[in-house]
N, CA, C and O atoms as a GROMACS GRO file, in nm:
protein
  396
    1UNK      N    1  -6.138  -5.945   3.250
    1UNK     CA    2  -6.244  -5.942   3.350
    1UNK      C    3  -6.372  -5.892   3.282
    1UNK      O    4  -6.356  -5.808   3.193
    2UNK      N    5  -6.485  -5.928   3.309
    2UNK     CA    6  -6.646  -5.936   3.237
    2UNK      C    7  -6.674  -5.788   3.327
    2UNK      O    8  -6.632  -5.790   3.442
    3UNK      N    9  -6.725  -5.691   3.291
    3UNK     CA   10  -6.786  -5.598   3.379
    3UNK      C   11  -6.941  -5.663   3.352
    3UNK      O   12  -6.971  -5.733   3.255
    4UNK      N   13  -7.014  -5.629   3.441
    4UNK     CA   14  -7.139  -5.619   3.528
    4UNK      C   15  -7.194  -5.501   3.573
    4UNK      O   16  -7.185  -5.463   3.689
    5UNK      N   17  -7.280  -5.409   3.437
    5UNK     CA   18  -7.366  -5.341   3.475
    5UNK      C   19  -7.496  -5.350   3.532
    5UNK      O   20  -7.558  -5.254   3.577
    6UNK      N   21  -7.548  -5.501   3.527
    6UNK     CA   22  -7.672  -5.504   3.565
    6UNK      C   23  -7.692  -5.471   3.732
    6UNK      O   24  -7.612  -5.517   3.814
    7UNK      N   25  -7.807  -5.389   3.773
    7UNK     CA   26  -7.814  -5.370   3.903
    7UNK      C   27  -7.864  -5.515   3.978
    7UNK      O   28  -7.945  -5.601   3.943
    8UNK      N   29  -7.763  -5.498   4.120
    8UNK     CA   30  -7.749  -5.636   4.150
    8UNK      C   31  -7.796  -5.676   4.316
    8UNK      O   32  -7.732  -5.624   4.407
    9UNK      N   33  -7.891  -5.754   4.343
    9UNK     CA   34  -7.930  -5.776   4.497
    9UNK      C   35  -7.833  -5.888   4.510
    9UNK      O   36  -7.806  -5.981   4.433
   10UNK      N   37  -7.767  -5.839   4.685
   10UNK     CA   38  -7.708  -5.922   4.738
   10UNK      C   39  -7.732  -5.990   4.793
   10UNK      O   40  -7.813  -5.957   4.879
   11UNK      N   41  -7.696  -6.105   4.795
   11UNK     CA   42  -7.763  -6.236   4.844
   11UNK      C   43  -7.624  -6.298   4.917
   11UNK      O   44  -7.509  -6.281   4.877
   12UNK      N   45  -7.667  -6.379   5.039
   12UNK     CA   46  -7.583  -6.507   5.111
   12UNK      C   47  -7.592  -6.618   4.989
   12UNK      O   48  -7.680  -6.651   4.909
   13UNK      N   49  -7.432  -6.664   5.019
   13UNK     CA   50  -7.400  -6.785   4.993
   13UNK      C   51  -7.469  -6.908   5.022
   13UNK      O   52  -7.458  -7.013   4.959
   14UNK      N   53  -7.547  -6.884   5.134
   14UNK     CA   54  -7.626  -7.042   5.165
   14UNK      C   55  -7.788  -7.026   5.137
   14UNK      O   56  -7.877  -7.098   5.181
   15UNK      N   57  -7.803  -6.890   5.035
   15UNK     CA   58  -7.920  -6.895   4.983
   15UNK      C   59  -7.939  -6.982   4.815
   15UNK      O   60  -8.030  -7.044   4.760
   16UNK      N   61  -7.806  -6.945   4.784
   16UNK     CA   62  -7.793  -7.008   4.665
   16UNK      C   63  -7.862  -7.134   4.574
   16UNK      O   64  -7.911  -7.127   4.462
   17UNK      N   65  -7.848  -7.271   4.679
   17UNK     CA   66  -7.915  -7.360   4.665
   17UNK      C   67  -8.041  -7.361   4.642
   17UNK      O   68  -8.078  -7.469   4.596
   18UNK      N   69  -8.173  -7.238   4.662
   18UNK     CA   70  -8.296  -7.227   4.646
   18UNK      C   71  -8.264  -7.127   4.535
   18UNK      O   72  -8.361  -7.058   4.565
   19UNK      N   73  -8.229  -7.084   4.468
   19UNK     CA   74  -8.241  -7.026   4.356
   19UNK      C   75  -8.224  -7.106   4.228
   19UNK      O   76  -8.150  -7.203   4.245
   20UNK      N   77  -8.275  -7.092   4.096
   20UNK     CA   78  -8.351  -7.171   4.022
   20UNK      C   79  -8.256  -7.086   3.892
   20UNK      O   80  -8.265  -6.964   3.879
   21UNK      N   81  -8.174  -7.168   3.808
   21UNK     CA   82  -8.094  -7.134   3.684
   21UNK      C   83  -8.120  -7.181   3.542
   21UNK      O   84  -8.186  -7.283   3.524
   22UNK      N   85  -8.082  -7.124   3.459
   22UNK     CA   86  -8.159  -7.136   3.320
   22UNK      C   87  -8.054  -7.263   3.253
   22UNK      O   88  -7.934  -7.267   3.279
   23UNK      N   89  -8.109  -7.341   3.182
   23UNK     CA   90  -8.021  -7.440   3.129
   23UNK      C   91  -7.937  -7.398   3.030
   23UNK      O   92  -7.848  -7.466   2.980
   24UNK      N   93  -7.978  -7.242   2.992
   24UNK     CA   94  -7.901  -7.189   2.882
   24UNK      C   95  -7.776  -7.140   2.936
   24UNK      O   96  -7.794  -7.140   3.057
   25UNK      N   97  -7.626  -7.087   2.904
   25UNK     CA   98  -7.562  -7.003   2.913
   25UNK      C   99  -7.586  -6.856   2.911
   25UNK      O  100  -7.631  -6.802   2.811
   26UNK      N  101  -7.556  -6.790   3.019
   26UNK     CA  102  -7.573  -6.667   3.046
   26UNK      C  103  -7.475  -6.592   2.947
   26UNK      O  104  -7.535  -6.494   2.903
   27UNK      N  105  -7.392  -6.597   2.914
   27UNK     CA  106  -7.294  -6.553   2.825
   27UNK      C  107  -7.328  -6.582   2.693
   27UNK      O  108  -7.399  -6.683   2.679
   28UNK      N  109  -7.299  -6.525   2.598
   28UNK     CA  110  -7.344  -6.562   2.447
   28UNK      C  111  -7.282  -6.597   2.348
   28UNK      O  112  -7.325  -6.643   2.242
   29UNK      N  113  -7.142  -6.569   2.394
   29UNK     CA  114  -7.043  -6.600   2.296
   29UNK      C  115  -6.930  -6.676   2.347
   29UNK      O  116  -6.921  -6.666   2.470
   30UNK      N  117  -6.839  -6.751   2.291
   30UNK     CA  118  -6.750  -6.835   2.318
   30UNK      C  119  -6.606  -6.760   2.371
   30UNK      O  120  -6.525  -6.818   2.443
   31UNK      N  121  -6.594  -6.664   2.338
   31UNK     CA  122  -6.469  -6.567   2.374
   31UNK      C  123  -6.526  -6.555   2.546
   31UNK      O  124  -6.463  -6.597   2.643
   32UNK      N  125  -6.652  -6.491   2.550
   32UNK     CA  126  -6.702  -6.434   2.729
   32UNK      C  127  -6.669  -6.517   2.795
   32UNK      O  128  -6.599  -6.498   2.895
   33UNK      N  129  -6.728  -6.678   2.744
   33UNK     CA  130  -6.735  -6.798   2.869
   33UNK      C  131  -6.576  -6.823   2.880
   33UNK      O  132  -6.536  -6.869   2.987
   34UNK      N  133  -6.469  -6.793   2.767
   34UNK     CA  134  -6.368  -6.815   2.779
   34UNK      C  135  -6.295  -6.755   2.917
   34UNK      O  136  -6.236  -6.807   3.012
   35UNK      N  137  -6.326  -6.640   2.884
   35UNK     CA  138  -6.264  -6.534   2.991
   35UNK      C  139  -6.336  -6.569   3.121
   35UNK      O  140  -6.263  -6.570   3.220
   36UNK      N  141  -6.461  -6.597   3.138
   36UNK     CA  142  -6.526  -6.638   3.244
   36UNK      C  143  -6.448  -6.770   3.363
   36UNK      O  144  -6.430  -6.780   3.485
   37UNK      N  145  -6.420  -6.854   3.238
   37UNK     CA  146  -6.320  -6.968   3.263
   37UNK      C  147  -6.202  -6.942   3.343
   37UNK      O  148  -6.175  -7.000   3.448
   38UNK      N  149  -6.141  -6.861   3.293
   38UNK     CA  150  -6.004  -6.756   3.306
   38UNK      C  151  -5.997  -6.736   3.434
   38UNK      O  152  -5.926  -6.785   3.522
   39UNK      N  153  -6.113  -6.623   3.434
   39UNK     CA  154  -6.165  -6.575   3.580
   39UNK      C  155  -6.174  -6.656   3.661
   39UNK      O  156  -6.097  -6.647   3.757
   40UNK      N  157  -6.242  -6.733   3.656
   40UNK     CA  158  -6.285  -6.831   3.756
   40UNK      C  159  -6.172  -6.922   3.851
   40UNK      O  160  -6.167  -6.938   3.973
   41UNK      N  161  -6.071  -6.983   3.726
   41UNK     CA  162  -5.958  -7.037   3.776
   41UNK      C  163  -5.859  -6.949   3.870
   41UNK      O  164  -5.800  -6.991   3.970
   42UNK      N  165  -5.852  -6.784   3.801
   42UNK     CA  166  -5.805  -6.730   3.886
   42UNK      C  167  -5.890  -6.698   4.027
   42UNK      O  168  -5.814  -6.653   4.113
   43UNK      N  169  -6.031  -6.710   4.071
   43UNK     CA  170  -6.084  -6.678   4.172
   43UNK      C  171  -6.042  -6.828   4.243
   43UNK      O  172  -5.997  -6.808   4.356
   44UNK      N  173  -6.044  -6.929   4.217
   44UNK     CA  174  -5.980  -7.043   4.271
   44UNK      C  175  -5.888  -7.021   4.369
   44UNK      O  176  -5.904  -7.034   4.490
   45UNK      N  177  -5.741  -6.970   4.276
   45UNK     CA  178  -5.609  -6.925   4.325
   45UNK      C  179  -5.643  -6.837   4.447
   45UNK      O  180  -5.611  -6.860   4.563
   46UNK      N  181  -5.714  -6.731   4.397
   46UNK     CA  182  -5.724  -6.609   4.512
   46UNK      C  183  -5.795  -6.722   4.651
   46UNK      O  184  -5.748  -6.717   4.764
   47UNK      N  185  -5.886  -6.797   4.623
   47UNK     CA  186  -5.962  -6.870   4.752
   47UNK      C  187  -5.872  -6.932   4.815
   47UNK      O  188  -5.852  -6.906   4.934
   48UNK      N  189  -5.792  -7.035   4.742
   48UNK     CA  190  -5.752  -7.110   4.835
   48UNK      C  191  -5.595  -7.080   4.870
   48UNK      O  192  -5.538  -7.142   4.960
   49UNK      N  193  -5.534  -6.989   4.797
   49UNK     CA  194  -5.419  -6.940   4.848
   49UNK      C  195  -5.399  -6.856   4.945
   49UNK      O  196  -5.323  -6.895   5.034
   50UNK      N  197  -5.450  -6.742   4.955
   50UNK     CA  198  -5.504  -6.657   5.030
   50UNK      C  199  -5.615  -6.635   5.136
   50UNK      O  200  -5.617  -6.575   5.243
   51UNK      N  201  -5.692  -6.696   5.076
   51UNK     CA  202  -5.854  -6.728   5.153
   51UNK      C  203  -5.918  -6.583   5.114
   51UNK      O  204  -5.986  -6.533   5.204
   52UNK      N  205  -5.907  -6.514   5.001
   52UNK     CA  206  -5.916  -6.411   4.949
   52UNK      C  207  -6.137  -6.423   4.881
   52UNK      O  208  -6.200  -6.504   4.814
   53UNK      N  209  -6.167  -6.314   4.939
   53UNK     CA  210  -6.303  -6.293   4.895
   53UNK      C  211  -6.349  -6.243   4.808
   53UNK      O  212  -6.339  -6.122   4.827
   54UNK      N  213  -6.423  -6.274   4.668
   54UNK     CA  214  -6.506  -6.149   4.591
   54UNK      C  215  -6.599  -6.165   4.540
   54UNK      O  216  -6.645  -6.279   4.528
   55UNK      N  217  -6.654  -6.065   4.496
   55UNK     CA  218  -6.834  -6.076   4.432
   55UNK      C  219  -6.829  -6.152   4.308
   55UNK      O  220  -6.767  -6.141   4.203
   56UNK      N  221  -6.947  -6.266   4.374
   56UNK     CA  222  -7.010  -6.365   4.175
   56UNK      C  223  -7.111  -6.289   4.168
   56UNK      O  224  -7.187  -6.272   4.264
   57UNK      N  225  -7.128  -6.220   4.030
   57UNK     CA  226  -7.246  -6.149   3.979
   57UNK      C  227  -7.314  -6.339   3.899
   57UNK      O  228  -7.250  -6.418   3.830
   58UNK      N  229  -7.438  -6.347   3.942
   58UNK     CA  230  -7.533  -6.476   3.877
   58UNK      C  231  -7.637  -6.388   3.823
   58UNK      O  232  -7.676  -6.277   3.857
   59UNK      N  233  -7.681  -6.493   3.703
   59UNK     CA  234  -7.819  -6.429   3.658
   59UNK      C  235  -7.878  -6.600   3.673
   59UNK      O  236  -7.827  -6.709   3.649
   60UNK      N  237  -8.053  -6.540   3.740
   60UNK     CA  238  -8.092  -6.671   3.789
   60UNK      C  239  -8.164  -6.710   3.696
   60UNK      O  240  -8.114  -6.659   3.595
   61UNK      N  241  -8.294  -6.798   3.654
   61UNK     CA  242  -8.384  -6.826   3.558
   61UNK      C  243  -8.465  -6.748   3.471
   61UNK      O  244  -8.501  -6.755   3.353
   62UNK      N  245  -8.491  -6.633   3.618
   62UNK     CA  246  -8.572  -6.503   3.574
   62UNK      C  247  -8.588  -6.426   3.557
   62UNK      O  248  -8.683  -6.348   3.563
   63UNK      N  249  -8.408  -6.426   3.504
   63UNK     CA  250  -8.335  -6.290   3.475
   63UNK      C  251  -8.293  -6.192   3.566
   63UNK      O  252  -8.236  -6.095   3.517
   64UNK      N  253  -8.311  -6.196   3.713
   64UNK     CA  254  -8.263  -6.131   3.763
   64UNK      C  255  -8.067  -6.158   3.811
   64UNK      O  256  -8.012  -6.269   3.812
   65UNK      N  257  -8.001  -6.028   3.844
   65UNK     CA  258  -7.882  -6.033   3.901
   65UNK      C  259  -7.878  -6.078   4.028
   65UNK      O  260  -7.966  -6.023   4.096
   66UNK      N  261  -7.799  -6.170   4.101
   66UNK     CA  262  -7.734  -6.145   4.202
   66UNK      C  263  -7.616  -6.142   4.235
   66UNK      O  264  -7.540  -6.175   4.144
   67UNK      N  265  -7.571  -6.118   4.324
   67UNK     CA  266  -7.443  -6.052   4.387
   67UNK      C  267  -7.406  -6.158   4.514
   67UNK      O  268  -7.488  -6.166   4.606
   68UNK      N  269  -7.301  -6.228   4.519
   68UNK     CA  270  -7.258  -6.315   4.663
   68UNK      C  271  -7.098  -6.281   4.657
   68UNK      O  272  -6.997  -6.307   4.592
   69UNK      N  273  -7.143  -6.207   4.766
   69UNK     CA  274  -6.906  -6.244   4.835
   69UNK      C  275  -6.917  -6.372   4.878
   69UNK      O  276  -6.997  -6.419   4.960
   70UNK      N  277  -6.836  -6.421   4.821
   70UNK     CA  278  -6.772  -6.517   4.881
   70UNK      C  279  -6.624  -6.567   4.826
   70UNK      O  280  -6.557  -6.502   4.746
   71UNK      N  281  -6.584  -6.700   4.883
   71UNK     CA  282  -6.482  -6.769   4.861
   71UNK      C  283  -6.472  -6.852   4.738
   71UNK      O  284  -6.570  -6.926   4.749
   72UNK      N  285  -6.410  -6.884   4.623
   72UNK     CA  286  -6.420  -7.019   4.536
   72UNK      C  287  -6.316  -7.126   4.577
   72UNK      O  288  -6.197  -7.113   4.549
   73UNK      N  289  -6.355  -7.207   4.627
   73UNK     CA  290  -6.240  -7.328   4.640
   73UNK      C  291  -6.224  -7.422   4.554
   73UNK      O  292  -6.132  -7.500   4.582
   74UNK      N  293  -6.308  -7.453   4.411
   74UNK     CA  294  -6.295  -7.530   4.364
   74UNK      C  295  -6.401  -7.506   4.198
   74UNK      O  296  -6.520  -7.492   4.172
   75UNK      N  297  -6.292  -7.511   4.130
   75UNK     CA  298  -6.384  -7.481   3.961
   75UNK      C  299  -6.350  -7.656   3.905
   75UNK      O  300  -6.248  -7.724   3.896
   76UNK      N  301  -6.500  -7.679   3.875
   76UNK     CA  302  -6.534  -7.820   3.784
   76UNK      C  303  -6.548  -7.797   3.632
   76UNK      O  304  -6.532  -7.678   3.607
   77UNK      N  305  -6.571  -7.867   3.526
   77UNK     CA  306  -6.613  -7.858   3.443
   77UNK      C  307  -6.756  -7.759   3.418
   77UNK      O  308  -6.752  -7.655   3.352
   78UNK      N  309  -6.834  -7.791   3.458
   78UNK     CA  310  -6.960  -7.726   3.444
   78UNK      C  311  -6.988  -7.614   3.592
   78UNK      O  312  -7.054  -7.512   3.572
   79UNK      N  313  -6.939  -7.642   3.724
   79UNK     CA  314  -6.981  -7.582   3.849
   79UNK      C  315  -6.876  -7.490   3.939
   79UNK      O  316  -6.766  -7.460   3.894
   80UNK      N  317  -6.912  -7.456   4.043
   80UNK     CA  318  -6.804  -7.385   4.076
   80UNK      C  319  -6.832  -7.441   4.198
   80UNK      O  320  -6.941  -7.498   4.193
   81UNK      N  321  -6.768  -7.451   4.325
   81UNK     CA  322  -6.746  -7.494   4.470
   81UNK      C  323  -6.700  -7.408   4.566
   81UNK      O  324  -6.585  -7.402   4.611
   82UNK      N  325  -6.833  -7.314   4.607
   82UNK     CA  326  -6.737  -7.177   4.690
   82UNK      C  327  -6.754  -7.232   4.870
   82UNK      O  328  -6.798  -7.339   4.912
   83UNK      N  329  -6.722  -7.160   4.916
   83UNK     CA  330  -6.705  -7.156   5.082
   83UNK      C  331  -6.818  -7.249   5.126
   83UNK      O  332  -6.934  -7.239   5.087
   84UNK      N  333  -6.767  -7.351   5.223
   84UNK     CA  334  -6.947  -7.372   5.305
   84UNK      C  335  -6.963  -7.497   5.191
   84UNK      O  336  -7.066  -7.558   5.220
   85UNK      N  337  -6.900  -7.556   5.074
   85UNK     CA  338  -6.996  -7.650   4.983
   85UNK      C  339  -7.078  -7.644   4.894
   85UNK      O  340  -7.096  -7.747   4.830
   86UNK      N  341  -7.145  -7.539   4.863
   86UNK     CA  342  -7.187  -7.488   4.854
   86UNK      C  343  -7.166  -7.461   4.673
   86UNK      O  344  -7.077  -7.378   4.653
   87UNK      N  345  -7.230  -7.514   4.543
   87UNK     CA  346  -7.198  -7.500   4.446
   87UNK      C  347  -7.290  -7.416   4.374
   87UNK      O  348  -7.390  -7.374   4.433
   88UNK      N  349  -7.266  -7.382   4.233
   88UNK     CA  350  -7.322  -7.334   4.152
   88UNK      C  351  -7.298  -7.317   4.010
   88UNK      O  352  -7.192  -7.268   3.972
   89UNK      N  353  -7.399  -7.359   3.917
   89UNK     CA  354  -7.360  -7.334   3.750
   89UNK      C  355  -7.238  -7.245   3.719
   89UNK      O  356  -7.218  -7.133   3.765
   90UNK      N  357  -7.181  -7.294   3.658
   90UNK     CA  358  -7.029  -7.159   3.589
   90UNK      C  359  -7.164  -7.088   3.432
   90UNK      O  360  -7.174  -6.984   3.365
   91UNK      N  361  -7.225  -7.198   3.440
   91UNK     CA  362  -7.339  -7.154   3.288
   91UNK      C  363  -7.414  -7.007   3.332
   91UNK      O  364  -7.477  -6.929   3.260
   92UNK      N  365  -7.383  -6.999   3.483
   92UNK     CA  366  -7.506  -6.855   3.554
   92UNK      C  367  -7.422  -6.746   3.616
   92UNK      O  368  -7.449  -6.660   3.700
   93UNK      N  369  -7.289  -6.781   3.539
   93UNK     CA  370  -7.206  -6.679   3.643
   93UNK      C  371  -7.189  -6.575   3.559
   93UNK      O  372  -7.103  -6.608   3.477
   94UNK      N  373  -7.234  -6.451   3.537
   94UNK     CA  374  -7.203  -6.328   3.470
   94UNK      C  375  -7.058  -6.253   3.445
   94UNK      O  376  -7.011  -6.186   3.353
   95UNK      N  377  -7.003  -6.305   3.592
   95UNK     CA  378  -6.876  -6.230   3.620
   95UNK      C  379  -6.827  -6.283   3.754
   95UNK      O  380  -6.881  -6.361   3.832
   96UNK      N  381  -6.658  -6.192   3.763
   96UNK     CA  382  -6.634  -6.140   3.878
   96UNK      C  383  -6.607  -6.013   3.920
   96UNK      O  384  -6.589  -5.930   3.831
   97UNK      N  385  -6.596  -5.956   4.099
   97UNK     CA  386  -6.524  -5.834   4.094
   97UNK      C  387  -6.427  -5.859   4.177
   97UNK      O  388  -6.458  -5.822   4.290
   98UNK      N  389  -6.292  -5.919   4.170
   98UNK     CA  390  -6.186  -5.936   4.250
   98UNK      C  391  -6.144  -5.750   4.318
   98UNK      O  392  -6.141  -5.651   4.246
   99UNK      N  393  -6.119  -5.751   4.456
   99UNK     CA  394  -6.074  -5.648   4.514
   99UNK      C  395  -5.982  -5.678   4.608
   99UNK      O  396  -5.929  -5.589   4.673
   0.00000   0.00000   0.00000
């Protein structure tokens, strides 16, 4: 699991779509995005088995953190597919905090 010290504003899930992401990878090394991967598949499991909720730490274009509970129902190659339709870069995802 990635910890996430950066201080983080929480944001709704259906704000997402108006927020603006860097074409770069937020992660820097190939081991992080690995584990990120990891993570992710397991936040999948937790969504749609359970219907289980937890925080995506994102970093947006302009460097800031945010913070969304929500659901993941679906990890793509490049995106993630949480509650509601609702997608977003796996390239902007910092982390998770499963609880």
């Amino acid at each position: 699991m990635l910890v996430v010290n950066d201080p983080a504003e929480t944001i709704d899930k259906e704000s997402i779509p108006s927020l603006r992401f860097s074409a770069n990878d937020v992660l820097p090394t190939a081991a992080e995005q690995k584990i990120r991967r990891f993570d992710a598949e397991r936040a999948c499991a937790l969504g749609n088995n359970y219907h289980g909720k937890l925080d995506i730490y994102l970093r947006t274009a302009d460097g800031l953190t945010k913070r969304v509970q929500t659901t993941v129902w679906a990890v793509h190659e490049e995106y993630l597919t949480l509650k509601a339709g609702v997608s977003v870069p796996l390239r902007a995802v910092l982390g998770f905090d499963f609880y």
